[in-house]
mmCIF file of the N, C-alpha and C atoms, coordinates in Angstrom:
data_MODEL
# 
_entry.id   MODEL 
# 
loop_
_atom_site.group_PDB 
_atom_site.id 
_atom_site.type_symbol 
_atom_site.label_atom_id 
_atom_site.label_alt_id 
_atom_site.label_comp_id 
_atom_site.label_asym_id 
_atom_site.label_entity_id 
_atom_site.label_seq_id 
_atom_site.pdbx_PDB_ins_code 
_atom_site.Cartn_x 
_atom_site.Cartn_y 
_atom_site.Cartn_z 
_atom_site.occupancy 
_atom_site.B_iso_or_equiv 
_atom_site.pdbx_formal_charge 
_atom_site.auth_seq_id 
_atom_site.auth_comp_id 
_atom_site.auth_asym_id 
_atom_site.auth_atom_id 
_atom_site.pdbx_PDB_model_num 
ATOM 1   N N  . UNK A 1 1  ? 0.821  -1.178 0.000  1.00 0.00 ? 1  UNK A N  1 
ATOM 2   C CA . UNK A 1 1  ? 0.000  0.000  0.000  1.00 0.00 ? 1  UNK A CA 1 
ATOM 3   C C  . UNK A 1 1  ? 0.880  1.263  0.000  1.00 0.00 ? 1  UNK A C  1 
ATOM 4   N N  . UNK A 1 2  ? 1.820  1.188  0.669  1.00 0.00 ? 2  UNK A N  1 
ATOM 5   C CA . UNK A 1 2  ? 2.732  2.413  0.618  1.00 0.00 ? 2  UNK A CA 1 
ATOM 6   C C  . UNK A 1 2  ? 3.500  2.494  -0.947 1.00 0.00 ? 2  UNK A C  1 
ATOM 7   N N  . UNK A 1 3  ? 3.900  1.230  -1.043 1.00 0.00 ? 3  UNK A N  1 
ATOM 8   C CA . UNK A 1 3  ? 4.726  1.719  -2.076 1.00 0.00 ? 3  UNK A CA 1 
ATOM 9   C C  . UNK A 1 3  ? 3.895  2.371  -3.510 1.00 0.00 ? 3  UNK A C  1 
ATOM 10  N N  . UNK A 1 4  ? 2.434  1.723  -3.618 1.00 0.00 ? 4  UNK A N  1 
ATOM 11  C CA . UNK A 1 4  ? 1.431  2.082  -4.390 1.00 0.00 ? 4  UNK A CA 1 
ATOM 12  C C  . UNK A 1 4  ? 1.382  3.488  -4.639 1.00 0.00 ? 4  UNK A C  1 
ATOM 13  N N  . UNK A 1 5  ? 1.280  4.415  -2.851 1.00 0.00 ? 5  UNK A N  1 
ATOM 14  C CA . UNK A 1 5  ? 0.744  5.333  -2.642 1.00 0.00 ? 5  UNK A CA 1 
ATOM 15  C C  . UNK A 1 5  ? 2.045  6.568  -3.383 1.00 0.00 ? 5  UNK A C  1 
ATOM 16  N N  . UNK A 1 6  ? 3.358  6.235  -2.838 1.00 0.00 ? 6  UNK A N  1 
ATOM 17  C CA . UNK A 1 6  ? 4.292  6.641  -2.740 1.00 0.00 ? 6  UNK A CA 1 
ATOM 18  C C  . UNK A 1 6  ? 4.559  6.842  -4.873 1.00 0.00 ? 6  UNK A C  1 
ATOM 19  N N  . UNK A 1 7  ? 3.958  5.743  -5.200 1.00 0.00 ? 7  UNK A N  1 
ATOM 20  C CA . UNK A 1 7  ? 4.224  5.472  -7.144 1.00 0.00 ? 7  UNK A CA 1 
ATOM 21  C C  . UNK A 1 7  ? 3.217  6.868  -7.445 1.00 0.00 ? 7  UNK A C  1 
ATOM 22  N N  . UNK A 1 8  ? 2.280  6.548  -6.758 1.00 0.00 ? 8  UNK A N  1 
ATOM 23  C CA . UNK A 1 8  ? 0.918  7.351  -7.683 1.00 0.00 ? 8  UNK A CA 1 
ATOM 24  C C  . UNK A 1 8  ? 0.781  8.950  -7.522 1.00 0.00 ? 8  UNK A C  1 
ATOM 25  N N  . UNK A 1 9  ? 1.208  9.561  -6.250 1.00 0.00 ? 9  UNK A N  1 
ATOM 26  C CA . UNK A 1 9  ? 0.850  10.557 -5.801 1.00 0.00 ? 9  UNK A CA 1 
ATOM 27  C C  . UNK A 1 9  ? 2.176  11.824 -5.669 1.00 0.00 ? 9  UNK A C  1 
ATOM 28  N N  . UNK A 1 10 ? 3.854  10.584 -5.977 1.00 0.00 ? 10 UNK A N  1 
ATOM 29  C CA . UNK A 1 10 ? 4.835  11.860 -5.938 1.00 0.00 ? 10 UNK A CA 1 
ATOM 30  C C  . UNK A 1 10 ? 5.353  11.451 -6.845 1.00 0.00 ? 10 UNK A C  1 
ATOM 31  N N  . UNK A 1 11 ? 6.811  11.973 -7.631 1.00 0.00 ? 11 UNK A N  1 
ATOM 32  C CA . UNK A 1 11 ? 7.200  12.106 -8.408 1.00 0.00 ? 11 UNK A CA 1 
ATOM 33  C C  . UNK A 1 11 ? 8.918  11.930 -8.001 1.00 0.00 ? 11 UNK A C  1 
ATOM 34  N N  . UNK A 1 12 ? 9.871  11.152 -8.935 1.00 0.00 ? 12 UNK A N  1 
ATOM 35  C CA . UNK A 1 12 ? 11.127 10.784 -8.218 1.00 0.00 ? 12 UNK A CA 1 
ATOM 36  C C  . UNK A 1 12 ? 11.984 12.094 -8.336 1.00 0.00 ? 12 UNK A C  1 
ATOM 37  N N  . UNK A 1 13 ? 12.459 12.394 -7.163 1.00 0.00 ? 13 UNK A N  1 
ATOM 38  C CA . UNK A 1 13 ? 13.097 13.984 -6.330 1.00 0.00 ? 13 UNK A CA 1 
ATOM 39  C C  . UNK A 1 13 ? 12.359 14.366 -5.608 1.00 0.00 ? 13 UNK A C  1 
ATOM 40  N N  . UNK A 1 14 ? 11.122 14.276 -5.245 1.00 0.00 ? 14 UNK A N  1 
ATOM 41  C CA . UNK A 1 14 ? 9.863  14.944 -4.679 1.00 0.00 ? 14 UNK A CA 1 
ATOM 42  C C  . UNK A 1 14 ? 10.286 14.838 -3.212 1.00 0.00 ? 14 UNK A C  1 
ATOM 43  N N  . UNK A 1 15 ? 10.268 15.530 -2.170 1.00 0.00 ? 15 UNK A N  1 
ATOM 44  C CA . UNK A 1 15 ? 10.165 15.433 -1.131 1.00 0.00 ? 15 UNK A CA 1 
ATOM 45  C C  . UNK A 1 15 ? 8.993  14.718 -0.070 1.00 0.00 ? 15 UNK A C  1 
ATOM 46  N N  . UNK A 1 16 ? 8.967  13.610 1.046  1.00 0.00 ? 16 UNK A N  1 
ATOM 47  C CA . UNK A 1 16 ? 7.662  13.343 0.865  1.00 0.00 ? 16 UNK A CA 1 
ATOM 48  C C  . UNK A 1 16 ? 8.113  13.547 2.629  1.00 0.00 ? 16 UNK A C  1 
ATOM 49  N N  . UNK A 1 17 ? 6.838  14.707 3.718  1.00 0.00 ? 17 UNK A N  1 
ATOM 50  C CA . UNK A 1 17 ? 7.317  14.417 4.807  1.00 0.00 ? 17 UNK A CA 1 
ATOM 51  C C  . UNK A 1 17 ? 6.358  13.183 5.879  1.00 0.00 ? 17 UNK A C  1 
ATOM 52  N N  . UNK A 1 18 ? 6.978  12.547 6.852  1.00 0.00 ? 18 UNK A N  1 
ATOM 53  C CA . UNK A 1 18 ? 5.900  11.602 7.677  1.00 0.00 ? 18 UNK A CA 1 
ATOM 54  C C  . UNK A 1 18 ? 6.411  12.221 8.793  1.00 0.00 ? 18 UNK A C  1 
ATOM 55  N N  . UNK A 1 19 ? 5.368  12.980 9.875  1.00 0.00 ? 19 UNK A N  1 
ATOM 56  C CA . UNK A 1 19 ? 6.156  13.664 10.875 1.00 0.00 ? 19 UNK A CA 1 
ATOM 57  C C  . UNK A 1 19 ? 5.875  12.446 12.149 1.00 0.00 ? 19 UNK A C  1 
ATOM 58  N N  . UNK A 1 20 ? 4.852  11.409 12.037 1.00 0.00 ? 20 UNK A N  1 
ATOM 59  C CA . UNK A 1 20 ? 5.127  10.072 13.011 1.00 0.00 ? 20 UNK A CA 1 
ATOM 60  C C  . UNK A 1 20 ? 5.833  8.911  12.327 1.00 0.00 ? 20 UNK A C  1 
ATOM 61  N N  . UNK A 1 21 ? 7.149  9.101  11.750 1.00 0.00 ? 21 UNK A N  1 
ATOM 62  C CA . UNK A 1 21 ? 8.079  8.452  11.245 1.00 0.00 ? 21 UNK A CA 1 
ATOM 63  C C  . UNK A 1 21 ? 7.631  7.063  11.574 1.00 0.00 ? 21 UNK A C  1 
ATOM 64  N N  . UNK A 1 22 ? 7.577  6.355  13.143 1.00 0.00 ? 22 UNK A N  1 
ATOM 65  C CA . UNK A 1 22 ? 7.327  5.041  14.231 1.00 0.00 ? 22 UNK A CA 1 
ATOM 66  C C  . UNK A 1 22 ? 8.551  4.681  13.170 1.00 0.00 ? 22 UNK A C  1 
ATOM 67  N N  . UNK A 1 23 ? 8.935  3.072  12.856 1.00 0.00 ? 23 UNK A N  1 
ATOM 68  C CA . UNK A 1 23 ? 9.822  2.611  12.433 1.00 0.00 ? 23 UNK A CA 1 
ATOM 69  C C  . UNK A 1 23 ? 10.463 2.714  11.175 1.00 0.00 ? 23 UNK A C  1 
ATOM 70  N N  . UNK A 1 24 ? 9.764  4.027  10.487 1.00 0.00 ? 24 UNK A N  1 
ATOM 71  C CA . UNK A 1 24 ? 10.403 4.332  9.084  1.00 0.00 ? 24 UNK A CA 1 
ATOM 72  C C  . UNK A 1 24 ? 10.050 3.630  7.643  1.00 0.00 ? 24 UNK A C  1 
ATOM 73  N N  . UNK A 1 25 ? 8.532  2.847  7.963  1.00 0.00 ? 25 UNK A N  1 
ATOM 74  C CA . UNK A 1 25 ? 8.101  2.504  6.685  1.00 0.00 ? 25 UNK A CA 1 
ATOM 75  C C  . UNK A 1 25 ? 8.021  3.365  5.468  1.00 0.00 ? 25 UNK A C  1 
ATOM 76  N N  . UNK A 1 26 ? 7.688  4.261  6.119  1.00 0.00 ? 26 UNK A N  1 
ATOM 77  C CA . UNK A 1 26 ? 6.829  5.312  4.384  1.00 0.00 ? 26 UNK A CA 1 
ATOM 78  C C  . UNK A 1 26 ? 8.551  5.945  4.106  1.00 0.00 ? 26 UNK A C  1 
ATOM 79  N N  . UNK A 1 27 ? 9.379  6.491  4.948  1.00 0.00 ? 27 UNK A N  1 
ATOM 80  C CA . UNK A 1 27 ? 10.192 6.709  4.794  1.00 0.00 ? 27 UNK A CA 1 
ATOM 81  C C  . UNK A 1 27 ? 11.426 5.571  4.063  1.00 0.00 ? 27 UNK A C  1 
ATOM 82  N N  . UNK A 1 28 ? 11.234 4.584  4.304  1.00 0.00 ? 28 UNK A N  1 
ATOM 83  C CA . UNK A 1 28 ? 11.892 3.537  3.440  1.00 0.00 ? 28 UNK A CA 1 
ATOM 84  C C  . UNK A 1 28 ? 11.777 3.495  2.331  1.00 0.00 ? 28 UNK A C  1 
ATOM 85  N N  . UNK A 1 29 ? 10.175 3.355  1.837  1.00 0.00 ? 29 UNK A N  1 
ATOM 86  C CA . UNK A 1 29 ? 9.754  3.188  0.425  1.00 0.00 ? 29 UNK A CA 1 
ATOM 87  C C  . UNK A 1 29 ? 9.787  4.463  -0.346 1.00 0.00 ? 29 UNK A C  1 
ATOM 88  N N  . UNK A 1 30 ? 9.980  5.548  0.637  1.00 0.00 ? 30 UNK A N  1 
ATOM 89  C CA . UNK A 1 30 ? 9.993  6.536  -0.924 1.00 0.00 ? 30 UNK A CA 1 
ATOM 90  C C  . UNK A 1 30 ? 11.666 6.566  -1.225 1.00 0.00 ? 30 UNK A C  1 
ATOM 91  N N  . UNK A 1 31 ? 12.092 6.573  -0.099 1.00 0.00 ? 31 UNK A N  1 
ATOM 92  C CA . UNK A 1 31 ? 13.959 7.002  -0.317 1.00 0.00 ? 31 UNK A CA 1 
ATOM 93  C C  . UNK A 1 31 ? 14.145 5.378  -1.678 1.00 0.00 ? 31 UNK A C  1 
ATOM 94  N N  . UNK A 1 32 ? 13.768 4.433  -1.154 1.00 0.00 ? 32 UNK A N  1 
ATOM 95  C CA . UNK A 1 32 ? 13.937 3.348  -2.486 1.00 0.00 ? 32 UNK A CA 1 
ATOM 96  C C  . UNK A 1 32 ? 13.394 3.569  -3.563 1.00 0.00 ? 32 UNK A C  1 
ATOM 97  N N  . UNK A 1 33 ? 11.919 4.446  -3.520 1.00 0.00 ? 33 UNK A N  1 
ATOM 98  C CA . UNK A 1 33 ? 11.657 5.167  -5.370 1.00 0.00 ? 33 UNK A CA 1 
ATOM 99  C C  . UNK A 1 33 ? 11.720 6.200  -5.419 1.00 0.00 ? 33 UNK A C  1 
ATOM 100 N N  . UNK A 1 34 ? 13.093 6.417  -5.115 1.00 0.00 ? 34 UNK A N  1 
ATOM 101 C CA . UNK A 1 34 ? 14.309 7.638  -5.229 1.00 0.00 ? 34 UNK A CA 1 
ATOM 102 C C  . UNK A 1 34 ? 13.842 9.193  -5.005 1.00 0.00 ? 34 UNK A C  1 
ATOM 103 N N  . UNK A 1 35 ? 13.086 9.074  -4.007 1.00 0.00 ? 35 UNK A N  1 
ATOM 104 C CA . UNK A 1 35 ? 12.234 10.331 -3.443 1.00 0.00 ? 35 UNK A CA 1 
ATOM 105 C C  . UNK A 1 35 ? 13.418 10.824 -1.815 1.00 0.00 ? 35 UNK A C  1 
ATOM 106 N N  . UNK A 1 36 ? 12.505 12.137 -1.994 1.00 0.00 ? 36 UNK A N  1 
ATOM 107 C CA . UNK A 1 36 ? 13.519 12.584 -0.277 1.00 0.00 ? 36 UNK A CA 1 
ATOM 108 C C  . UNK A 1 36 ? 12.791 12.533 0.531  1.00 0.00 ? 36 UNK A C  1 
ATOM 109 N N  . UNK A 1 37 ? 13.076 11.351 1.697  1.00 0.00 ? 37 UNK A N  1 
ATOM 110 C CA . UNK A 1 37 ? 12.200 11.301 2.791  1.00 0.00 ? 37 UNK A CA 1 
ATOM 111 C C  . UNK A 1 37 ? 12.539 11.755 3.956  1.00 0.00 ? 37 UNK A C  1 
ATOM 112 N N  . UNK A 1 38 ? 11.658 12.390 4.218  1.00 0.00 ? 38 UNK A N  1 
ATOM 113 C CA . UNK A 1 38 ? 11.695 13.146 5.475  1.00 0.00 ? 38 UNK A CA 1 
ATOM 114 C C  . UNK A 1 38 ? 10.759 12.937 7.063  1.00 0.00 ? 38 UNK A C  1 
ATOM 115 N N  . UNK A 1 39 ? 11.394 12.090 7.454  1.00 0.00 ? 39 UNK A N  1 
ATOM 116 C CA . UNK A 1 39 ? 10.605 11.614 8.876  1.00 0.00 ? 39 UNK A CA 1 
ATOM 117 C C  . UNK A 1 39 ? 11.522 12.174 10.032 1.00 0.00 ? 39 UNK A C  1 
ATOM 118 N N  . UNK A 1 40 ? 9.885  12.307 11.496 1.00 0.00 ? 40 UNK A N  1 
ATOM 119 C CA . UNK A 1 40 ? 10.216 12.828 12.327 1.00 0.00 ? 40 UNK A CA 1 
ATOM 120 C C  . UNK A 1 40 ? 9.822  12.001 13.365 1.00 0.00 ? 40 UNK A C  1 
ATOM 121 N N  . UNK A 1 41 ? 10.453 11.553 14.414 1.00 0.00 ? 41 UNK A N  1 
ATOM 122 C CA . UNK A 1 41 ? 10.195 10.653 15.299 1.00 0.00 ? 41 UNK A CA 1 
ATOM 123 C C  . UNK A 1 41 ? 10.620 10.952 16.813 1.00 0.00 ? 41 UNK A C  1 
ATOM 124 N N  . UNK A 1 42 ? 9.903  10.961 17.394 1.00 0.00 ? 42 UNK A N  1 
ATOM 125 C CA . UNK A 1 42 ? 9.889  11.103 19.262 1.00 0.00 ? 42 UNK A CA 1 
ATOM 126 C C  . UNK A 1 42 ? 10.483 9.904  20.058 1.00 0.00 ? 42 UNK A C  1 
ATOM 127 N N  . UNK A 1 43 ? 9.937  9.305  19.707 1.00 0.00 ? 43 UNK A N  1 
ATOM 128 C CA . UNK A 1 43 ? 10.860 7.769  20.894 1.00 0.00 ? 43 UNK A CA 1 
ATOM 129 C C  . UNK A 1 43 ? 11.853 7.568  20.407 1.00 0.00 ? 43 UNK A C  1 
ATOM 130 N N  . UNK A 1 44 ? 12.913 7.639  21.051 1.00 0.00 ? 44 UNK A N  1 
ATOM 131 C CA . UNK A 1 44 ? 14.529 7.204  20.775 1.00 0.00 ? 44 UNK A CA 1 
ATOM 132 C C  . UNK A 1 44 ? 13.991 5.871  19.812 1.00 0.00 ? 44 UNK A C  1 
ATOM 133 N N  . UNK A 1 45 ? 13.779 4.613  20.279 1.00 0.00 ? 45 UNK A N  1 
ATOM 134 C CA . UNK A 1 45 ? 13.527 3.147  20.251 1.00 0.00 ? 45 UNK A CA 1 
ATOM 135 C C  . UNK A 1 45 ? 12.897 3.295  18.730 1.00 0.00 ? 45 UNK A C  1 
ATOM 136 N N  . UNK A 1 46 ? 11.819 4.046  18.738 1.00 0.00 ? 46 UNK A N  1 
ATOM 137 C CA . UNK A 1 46 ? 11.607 3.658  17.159 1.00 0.00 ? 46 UNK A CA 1 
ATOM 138 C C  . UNK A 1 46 ? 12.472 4.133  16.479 1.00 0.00 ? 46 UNK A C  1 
ATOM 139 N N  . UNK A 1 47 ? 12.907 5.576  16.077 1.00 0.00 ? 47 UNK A N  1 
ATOM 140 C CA . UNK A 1 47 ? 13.812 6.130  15.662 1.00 0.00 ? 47 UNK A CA 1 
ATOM 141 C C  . UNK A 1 47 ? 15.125 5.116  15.696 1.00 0.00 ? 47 UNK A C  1 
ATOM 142 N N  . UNK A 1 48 ? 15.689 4.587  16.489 1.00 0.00 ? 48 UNK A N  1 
ATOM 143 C CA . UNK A 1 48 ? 17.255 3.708  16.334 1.00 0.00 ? 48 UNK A CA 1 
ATOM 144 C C  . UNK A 1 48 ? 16.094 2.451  15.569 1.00 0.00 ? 48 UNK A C  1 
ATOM 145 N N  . UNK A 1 49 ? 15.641 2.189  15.278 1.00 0.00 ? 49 UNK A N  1 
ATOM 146 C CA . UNK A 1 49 ? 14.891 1.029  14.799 1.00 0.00 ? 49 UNK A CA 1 
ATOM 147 C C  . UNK A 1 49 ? 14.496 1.784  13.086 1.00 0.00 ? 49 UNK A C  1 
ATOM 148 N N  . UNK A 1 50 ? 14.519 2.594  12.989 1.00 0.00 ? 50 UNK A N  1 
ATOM 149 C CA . UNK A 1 50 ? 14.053 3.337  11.347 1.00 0.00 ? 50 UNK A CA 1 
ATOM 150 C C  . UNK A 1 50 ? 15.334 3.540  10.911 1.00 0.00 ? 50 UNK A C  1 
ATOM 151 N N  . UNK A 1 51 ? 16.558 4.137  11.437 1.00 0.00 ? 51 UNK A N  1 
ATOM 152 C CA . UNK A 1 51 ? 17.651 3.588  11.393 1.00 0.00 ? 51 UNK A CA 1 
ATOM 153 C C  . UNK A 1 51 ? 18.114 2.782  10.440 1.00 0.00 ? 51 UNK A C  1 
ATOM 154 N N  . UNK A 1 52 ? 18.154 1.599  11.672 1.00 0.00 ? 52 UNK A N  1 
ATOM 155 C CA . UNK A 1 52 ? 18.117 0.444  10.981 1.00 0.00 ? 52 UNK A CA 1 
ATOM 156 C C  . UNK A 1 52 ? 17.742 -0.369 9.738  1.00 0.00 ? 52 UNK A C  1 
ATOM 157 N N  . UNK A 1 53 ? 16.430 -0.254 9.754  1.00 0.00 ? 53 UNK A N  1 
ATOM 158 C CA . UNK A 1 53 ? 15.443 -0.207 8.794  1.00 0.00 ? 53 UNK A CA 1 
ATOM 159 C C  . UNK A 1 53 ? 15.802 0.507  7.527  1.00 0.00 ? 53 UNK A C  1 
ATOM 160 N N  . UNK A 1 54 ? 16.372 1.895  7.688  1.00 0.00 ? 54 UNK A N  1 
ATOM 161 C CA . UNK A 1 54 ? 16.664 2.351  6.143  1.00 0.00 ? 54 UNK A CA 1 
ATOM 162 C C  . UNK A 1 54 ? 17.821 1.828  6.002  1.00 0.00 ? 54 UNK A C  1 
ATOM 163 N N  . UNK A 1 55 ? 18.888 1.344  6.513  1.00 0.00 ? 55 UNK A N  1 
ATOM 164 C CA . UNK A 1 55 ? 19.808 1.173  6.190  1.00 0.00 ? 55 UNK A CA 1 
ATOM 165 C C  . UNK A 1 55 ? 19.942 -0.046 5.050  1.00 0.00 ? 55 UNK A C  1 
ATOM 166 N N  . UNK A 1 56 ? 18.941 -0.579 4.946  1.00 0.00 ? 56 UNK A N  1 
ATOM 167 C CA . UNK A 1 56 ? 18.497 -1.941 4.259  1.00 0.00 ? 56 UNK A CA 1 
ATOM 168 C C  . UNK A 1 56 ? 18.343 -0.965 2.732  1.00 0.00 ? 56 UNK A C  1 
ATOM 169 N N  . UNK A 1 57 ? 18.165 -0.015 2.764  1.00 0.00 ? 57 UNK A N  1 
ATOM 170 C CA . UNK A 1 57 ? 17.967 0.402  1.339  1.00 0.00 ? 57 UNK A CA 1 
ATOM 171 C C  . UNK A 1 57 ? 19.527 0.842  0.771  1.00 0.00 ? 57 UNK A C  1 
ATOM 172 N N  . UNK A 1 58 ? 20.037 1.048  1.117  1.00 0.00 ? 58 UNK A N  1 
ATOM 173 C CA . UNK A 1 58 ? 21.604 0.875  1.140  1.00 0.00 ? 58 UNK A CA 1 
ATOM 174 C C  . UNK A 1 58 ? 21.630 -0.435 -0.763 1.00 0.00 ? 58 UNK A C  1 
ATOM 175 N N  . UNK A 1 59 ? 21.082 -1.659 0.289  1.00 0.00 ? 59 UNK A N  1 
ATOM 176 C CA . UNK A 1 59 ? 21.610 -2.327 -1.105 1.00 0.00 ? 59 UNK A CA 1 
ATOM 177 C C  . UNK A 1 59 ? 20.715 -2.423 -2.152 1.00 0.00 ? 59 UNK A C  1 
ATOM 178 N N  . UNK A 1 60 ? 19.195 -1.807 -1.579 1.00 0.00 ? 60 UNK A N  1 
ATOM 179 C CA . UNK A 1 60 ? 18.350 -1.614 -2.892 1.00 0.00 ? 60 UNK A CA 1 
ATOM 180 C C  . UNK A 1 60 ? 18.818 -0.814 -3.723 1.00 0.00 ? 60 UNK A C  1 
ATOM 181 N N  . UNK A 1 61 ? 19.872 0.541  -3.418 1.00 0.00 ? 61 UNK A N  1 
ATOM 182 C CA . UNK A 1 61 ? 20.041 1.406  -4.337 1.00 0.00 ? 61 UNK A CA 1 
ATOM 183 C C  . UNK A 1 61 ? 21.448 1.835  -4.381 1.00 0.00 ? 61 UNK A C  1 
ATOM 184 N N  . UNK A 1 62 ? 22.377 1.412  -4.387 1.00 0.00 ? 62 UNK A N  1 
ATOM 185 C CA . UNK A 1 62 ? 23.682 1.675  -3.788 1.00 0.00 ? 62 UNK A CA 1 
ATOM 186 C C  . UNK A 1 62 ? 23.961 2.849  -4.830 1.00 0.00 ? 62 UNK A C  1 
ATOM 187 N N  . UNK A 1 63 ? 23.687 3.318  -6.103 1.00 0.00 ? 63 UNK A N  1 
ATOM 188 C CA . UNK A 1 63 ? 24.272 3.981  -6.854 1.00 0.00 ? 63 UNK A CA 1 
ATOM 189 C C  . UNK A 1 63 ? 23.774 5.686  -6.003 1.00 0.00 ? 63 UNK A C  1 
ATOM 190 N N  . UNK A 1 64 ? 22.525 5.962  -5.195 1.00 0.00 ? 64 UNK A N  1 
ATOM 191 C CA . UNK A 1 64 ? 22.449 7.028  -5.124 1.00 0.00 ? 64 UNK A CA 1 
ATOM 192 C C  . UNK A 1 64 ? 22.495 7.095  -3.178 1.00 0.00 ? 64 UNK A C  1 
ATOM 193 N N  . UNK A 1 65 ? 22.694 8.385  -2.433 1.00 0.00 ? 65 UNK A N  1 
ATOM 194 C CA . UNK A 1 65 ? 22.865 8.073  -1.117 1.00 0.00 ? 65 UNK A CA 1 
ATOM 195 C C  . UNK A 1 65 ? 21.487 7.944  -0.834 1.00 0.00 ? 65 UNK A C  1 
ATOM 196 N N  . UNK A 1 66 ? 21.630 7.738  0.607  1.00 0.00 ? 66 UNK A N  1 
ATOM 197 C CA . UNK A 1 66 ? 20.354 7.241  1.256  1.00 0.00 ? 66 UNK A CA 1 
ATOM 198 C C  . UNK A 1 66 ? 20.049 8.382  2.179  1.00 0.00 ? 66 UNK A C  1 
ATOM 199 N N  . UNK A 1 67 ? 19.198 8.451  3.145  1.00 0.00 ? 67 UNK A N  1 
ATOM 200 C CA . UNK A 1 67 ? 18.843 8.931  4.527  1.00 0.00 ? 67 UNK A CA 1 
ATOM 201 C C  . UNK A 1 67 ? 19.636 8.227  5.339  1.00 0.00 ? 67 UNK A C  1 
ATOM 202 N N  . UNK A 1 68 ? 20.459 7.116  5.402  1.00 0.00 ? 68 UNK A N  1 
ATOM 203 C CA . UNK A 1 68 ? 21.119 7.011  6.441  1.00 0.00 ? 68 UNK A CA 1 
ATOM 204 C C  . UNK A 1 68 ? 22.608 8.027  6.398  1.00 0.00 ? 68 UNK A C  1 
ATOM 205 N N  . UNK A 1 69 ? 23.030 7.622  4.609  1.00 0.00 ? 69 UNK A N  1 
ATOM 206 C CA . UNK A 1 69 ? 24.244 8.803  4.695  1.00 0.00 ? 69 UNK A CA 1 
ATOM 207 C C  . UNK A 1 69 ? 24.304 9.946  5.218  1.00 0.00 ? 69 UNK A C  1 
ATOM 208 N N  . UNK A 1 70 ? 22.567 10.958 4.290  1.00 0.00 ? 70 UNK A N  1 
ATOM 209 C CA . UNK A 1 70 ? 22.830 11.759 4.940  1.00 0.00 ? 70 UNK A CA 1 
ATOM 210 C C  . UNK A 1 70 ? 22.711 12.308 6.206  1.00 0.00 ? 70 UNK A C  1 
ATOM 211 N N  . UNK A 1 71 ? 22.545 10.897 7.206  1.00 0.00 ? 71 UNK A N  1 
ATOM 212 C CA . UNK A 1 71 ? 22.043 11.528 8.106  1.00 0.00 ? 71 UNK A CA 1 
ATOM 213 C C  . UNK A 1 71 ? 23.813 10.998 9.602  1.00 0.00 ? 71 UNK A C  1 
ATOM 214 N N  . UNK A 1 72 ? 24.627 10.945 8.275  1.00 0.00 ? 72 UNK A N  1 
ATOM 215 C CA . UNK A 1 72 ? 26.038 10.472 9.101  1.00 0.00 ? 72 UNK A CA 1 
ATOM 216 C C  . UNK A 1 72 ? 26.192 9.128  9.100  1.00 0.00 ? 72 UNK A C  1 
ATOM 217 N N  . UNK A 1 73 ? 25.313 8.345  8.920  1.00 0.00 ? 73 UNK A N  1 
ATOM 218 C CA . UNK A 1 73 ? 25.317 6.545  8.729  1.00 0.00 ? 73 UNK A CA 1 
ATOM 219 C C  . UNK A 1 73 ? 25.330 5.966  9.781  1.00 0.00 ? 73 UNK A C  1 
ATOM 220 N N  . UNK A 1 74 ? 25.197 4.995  10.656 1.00 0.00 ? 74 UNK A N  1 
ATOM 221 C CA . UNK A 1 74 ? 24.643 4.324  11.966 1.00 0.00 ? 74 UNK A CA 1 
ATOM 222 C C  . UNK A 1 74 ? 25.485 4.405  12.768 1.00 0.00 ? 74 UNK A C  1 
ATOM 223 N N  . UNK A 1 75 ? 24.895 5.618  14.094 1.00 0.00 ? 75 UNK A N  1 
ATOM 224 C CA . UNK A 1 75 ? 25.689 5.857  15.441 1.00 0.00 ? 75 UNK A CA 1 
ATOM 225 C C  . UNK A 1 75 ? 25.265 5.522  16.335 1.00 0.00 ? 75 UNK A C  1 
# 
């Protein structure tokens, strides 16, 4: 459903924001159809867990950076 939503409604460069990030789904799937995702998250625990989670797109797309690069890569 996300990735559906994410095909139909933005465009690849588009910025897309989720300001309850929780574990970084919507934020996964757009940074993988090469969109800029922008999530915001309150609990440490989910946040180190979305993390994680994007870091997996790493090998879906290795040619372009991710949200984990730019966000310094896993500390």
């Amino acid at each position: 459903m996300i990735a559906r939503f994410v095909q139909v409604r933005t465009r690849p460069g588009e910025r897309v924001l989720t300001p309850f990030m929780g574990v970084g789904s919507e934020v996964y799937e757009t940074v993988r159809q090469g969109r800029v995702g922008i999530g915001i998250e309150l609990k440490p625990s989910y946040y180190e867990q979305a993390v994680r989670n994007l870091a997996a797109v790493d090998s879906d797309n290795d040619a372009e950076p991710t949200l984990v690069d730019a966000m310094g890569g896993l500390s």
